[in-house]
N, C-alpha and C positions, 0 to 999 in steps of 0.2 A: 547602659549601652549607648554609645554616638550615634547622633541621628543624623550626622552631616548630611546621609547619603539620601535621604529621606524627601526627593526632590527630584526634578523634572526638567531635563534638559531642551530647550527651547532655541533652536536655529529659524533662520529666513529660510523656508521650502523653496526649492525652485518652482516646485509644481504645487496643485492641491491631494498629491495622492501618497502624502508620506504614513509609512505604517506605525501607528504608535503601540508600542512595545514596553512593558512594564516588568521588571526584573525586579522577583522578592528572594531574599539571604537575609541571615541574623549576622552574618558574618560581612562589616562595612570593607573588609580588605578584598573581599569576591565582588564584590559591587564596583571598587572602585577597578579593578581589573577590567570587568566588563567593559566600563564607563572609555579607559584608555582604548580597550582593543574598538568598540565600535565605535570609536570618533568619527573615523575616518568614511562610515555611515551616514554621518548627519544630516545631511542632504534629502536622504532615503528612507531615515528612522525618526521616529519622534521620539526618545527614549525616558524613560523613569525608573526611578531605583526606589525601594523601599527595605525595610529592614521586618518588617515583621506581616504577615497574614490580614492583619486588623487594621492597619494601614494601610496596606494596601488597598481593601475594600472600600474605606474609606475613599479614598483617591478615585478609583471605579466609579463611587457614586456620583463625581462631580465631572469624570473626562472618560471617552466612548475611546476606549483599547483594542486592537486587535488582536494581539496576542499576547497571552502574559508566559513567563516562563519562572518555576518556582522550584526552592530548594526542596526536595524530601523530610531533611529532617532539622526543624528550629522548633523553638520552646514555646509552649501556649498551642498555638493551632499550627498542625503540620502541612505539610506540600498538599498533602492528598486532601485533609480536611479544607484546602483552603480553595483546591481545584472543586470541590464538592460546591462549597458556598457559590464560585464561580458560575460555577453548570446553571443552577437555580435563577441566578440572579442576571446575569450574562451567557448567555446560550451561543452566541454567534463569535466569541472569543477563541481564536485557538487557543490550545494547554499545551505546556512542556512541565516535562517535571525533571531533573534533577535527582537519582537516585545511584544506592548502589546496590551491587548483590542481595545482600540482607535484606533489604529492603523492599523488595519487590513483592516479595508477598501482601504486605500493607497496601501496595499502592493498587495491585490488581483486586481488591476487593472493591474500590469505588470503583466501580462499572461504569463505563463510559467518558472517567473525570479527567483522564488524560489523554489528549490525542497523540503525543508522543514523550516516548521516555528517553530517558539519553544517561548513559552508564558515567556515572564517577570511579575513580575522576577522568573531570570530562575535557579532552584538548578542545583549549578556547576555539583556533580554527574551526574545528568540528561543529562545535555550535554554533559560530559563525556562517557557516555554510548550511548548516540545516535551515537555521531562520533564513538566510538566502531563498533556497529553495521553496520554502512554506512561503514568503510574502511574493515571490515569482507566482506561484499558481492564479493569480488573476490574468497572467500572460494565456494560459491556457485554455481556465475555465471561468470567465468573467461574468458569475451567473449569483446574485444575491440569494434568487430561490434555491437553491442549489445547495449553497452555505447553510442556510436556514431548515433546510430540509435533512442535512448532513449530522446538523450539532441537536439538534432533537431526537435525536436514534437513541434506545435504551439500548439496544443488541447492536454494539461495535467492536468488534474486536481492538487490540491494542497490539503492538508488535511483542513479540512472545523475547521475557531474555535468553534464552536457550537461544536463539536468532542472534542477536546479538553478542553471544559466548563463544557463539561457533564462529561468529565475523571477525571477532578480535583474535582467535586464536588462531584462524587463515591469516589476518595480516602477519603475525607473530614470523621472523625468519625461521622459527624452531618449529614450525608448527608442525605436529603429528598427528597419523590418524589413529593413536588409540588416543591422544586427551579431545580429538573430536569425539568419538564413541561414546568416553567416559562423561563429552559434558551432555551429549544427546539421551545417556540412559537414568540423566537427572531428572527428568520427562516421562514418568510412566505411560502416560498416555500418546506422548508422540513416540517413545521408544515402540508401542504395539503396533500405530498407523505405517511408520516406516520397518516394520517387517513386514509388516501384512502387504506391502505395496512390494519392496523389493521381491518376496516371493510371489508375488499374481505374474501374471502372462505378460502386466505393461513390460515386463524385464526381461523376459525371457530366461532366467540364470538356472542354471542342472540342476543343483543340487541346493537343498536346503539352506537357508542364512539363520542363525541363531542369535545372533547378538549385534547390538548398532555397533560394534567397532567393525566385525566383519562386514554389513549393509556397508557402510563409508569405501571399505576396501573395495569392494566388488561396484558400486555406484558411483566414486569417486567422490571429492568435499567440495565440488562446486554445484553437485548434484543434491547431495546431500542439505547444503545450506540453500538451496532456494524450495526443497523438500518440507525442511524446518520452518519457514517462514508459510508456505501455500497450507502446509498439516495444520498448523494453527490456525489460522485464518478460518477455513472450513469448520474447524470442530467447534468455532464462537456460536456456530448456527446450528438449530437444533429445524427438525423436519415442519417444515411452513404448515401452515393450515390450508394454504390457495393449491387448491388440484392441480393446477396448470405448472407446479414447483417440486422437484425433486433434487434437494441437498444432491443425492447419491448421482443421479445424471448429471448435475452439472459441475458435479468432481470427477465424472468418468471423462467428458467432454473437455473437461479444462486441462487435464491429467494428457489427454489425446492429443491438445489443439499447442501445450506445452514441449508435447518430445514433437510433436511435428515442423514446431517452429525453429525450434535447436537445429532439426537435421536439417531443413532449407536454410540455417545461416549458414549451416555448417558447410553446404554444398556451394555458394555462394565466393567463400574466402573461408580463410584460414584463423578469422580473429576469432579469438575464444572466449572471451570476453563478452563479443556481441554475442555469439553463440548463448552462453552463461545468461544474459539477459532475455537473450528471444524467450528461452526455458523460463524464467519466470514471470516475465508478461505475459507468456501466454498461458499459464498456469493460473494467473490472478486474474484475468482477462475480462472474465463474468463474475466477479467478486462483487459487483454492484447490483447485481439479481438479486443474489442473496442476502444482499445490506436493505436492500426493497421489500421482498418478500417478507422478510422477517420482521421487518419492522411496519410494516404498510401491507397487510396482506389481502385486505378486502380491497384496497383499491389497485392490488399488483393484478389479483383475479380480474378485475375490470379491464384491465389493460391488454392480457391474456383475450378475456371477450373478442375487447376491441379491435384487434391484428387478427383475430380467426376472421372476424365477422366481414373488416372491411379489407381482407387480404391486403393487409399492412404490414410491413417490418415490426417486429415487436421494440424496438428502440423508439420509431413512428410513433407505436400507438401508448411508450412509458412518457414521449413528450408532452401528447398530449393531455395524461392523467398528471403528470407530477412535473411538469416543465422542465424538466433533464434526464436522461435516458442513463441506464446503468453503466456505461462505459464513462461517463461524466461523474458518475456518485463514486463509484469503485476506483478511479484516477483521482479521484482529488482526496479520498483516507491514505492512498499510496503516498500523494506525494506530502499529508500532514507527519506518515509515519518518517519522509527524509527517504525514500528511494530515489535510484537517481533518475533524472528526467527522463531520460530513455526509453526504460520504462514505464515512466507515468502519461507519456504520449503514447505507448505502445497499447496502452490499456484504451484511454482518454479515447484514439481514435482508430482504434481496430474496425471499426463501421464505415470511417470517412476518412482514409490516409492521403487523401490530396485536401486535407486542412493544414497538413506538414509544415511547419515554417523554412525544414531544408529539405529538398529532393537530393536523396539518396539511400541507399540500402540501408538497412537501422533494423532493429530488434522488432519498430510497427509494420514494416514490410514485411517480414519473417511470419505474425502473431496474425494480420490482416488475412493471408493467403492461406494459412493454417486453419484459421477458423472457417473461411470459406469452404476451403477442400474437404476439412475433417465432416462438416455439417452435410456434405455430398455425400460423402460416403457413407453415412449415419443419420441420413434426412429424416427429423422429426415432422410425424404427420402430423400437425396440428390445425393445417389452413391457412398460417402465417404468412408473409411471403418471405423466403428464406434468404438469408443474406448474397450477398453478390459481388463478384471482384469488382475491383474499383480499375476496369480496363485500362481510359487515361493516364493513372496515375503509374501501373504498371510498365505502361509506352512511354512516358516519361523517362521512365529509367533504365527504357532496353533490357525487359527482364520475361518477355513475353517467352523468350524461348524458353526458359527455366522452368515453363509451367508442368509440361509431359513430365517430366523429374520429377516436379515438385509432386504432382499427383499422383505418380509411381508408387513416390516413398510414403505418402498418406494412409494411400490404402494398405501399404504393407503393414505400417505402424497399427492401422487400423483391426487389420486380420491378425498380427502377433499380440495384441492386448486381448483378443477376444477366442483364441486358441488355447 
């Protein structure tokens, strides 16, 4: 097998802060792909190519990588065994893996070894853009602890391919809602969460649903597809040990603070799109509770203490315990799995929306006012101090009058979920 590719491309930085990136394939003509498509990176990438697993690590052992991105399936040790060795040896590394259909089952038994998957075959752009995106999150969350604290998790969800099945077959101009149905009923387990949800009270709907092609009809497939991706997400977490933590509340909560955020974009303007986003940032919103709790749970219960005792915001008193608050943890697995920034600031800063880099209505406007309102309506007594509009930021955008509305519709949302 040619080892041309077997080597490490070396540009003048402009800066000291180029991301070095390490691409392993058995196949030298996918390398040398890469190699043309991100030239025009260099600047910005440190890049490396290798051809096999064992090489790779080799190279690892002598040059500090931030992300590597690796094929599923070559000969000797595969994508996933190789992301495993990775994990162990290099913890602070992000993972990509390279796979297809078939293949997914293999790859989700290494627990944790992948932070993000990407579907073969894969449009260059696309992976172009996703690594974009992943070396951007220092723009957002510029926090070593953080990283460090993120890539030692045993309990992390990965993005579910059902999610991605459903994403490809909404782009598709054919796309239909019975081969959504048919690919959401590949999912035993998500096909039961999504009846059980379209039939509870959050939906309101008459009569009976039976089947995920009819849920899709009656839901819609932009509902649907961020349904698929939040159902997953939750069902990685199994019921904490810290008292202060219940899975079930804070899937009722995020479930609430999600159609709340929809309907204030929705009232807003007419984009649907943003709509589509507020819904699943604020769906994901508190996914960083649960990546805490679950994995940190003696000292998530301390943090819990800490905001009853010193009537502190509980974001306040997770800074204190773990030097990043769960809206920082849960935005930065969003933006490893490749969502788009929108919502990874939607999540990132639903506590502190005048961190914004632009002032204007967005999906974290929507998620921010939503979790406030929903948490009004539904005030957990715990002694915390309970969150709080971000007034300023509000006046800023001339959107103080929207509030009566917006609190209207909360509590309606509120009392039709619970009826």
């Amino acid at each position: 097998m040619p080892t041309t590719l077997n080597h490490t491309r070396n540009h003048s930085p402009r800066n000291g802060t180029r991301k070095k990136i390490i691409f392993v394939d058995d196949e030298p003509t996918i390398l040398e792909c890469f190699e043309i498509l991100f030239q025009p990176m260099s600047h910005e990438w440190d890049l490396s190519f290798q051809t096999s697993g064992i090489e790779a690590l080799a190279l690892m052992k002598k040059k500090n990588f931030d992300v590597i991105v690796s094929d599923m399936r070559m000969p000797g040790m595969n994508g996933a065994q190789l992301l495993v060795e990775v994990v162990q040896q290099h913890p602070h590394i992000v993972r990509f893996i390279l796979s297809g259909y078939a293949e997914q089952e293999a790859v989700a038994k290494c627990v944790g070894a992948a932070h993000q998957f990407l579907m073969k075959p894969c449009d260059l752009e696309t992976l172009k853009s996703a690594l974009v995106r992943v070396c951007a999150l220092d723009v957002f969350l510029r926090n070593d602890k953080l990283k460090a604290l993120v890539s030692k998790m045993s309990v992390l969800p990965s993005v579910p391919s059902v999610y991605f099945r459903v994403l490809k077959e909404l782009q598709s101009p054919y796309a239909r809602i019975e081969k959504i149905g048919e690919i959401v009923a590949t999912d035993p387990g998500m096909t039961a969460k999504l009846l059980q949800l379209v039939n509870s009270a959050f939906f309101g709907i008459s009569r009976r649903i039976s089947s995920p092609t009819e849920a899709v009809q009656f839901l819609g497939l932009g509902t649907v597809r961020s349904l698929a991706l939040s159902i997953h997400a939750f069902s990685s977490f199994e019921e904490s040990k810290a008292t202060a933590f219940s899975v079930q509340r804070v899937w009722n909560h995020s479930l609430q603070t999600g159609l709340g955020a929809r309907k204030i974009a929705q009232l807003v303007n007419e984009d649907v799109q943003m709509a589509d986003e507020a819904f699943i940032a604020g769906l994901l919103h508190d996914l960083g509770k649960m990546m805490l709790c679950s994995n940190n749970a003696d000292e998530y219960e301390r943090a819990s203490d800490l905001a009853r005792n010193q009537h502190i915001t509980i974001g306040e008193a997770e800074q204190q315990i773990f030097g990043a608050t769960h809206a920082d943890i849960g935005a930065y697995l969003l933006g490893l799995w490749g969502l788009p920034v929108s919502i990874v600031e939607g999540v990132a800063l639903h506590h502190t929306p005048g961190k914004a880099a632009l002032r204007n209505f967005s999906p974290l406007t929507a998620v921010h006012v939503a979790n406030v309102l929903q948490h009004e309506t539904a005030p957990e007594s715990k002694g915390e101090a309970p969150a709080s509009l971000d007034a300023d930021y509000l006046a800023g955008l001339r959107l103080q009058e929207y509030l009566p509305q917006w609190r209207a519709a909360i509590s309606r949302i509120s009392k039709e979920s619970t009826g």
